[in-house]
C-alpha positions in Angstrom: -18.0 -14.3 22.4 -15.9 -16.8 21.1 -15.7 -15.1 17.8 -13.7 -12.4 19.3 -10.6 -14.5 20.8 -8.8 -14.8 17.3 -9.2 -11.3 17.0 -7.9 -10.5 21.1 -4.9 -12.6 20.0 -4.0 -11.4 16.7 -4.0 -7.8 18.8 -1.9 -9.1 21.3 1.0 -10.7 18.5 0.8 -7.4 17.1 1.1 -5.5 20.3 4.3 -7.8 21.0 5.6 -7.9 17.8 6.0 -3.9 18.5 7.0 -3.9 22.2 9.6 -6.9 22.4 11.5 -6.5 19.0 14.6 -8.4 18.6 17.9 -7.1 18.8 17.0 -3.9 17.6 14.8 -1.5 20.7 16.9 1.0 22.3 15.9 1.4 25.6 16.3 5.1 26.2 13.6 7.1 25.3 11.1 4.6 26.1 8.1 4.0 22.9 9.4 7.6 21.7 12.8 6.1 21.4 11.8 2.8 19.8 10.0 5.1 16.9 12.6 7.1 16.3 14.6 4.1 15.9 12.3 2.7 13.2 12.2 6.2 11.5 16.4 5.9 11.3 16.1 2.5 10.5 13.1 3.1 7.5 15.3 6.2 6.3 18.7 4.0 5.7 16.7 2.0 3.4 17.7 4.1 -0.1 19.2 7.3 -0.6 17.0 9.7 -2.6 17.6 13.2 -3.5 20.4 15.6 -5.4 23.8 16.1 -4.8 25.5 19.5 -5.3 28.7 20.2 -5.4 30.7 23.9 -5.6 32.5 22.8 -9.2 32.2 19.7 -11.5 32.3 16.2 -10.4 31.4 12.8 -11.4 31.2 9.4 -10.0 29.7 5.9 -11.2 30.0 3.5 -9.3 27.7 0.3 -8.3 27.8 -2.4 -6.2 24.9 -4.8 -5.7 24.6 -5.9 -2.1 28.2 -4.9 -1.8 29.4 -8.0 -2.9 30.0 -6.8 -7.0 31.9 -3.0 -7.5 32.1 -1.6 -10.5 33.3 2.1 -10.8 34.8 5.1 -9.0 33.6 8.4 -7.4 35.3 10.9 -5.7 32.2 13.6 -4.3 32.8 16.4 -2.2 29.4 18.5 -1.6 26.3 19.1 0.2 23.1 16.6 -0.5 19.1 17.2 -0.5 17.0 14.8 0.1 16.8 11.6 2.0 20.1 10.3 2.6 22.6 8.7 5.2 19.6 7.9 7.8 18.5 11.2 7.7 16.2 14.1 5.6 16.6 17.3 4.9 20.2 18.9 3.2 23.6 17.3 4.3 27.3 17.6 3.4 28.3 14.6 1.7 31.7 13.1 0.7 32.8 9.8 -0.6 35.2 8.2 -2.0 34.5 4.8 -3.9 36.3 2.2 -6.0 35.0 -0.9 -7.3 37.2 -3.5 -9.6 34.6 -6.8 -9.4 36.3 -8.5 -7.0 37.6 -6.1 -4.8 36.5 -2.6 -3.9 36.6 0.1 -1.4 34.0 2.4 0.0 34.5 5.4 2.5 31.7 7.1 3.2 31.3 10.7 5.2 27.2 11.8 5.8 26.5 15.3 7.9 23.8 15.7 10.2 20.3 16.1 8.4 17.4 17.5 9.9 16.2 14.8 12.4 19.8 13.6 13.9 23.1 14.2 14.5 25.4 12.1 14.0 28.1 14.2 14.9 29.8 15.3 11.1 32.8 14.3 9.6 36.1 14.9 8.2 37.9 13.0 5.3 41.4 13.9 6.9 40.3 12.3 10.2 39.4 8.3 8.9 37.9 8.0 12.5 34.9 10.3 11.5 34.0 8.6 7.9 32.4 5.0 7.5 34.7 2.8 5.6 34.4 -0.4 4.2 36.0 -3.7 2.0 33.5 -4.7 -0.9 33.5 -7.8 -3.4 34.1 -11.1 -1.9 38.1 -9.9 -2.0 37.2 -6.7 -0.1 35.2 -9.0 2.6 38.3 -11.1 3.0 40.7 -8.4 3.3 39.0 -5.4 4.9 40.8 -1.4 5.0 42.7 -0.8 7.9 40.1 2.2 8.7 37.3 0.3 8.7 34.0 1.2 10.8 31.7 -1.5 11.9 28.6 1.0 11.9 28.7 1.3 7.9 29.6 -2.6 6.8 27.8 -3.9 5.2 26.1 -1.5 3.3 
């Protein structure tokens, strides 16, 4: 019998580890809610798919952990795949500026096939996520900045 304690109590860390997360359990919706949180939080991980837009555009543009942007991009269009915290296909626009020290990202995703985040409009810079990059960009954040999309 004793054999099977370490085993009772590794179940019930893992049991906890799932029901009393830190910081990060919304309480509506109950366990249903707390998956579909995970599921949000597991698809905001990488962006994945194609974008299409209705004539030619380009954009390069990096920045590593935010802190580094190199580049500009200026996309207007609709994107497939996995993208924004959602799946499925999306209107996408950004707008994105990166000079090493100092950059500038504004961000507009539409609503996917799992949520709905409500869309977007670049006119309205209530409605997109913007945010400072590069240590300069930290220090001296846009005026339009949106806490839900900094950091990236």
């Amino acid at each position: 019998m004793k054999k099977r304690r370490p085993i009772r109590l590794l179940g019930l860390w893992l049991l906890s580890a799932l029901a009393l997360p830190l910081g990060c359990a919304q309480r509506e919706g109950g366990a249903l809610g707390f998956l579909r949180s995970r599921v949000k939080d597991a698809l905001e991980m990488a962006d994945v798919g194609v974008t299409l837009t209705p004539k030619s555009q380009w954009a390069f543009y990096a920045a590593f952990m935010s802190a580094t942007p190199v580049g500009y991009g200026q996309v207007d269009g609709h994107f497939v795949g996995i993208g924004g915290g959602d799946v499925g296909v999306m209107r996408i626009h950004y707008d994105h500026i990166g000079l090493g020290l100092w950059g500038r990202e504004r961000v507009g995703w539409g609503d996917g096939f799992l949520f709905d985040y409500g869309g977007f409009d670049p006119d309205k810079p209530e409605t997109m996520n913007c945010q400072g990059v590069g240590v300069m960009g930290f220090l001296l954040p846009p005026y339009d900045r949106r806490p839900v999309g900094a950091p990236t």
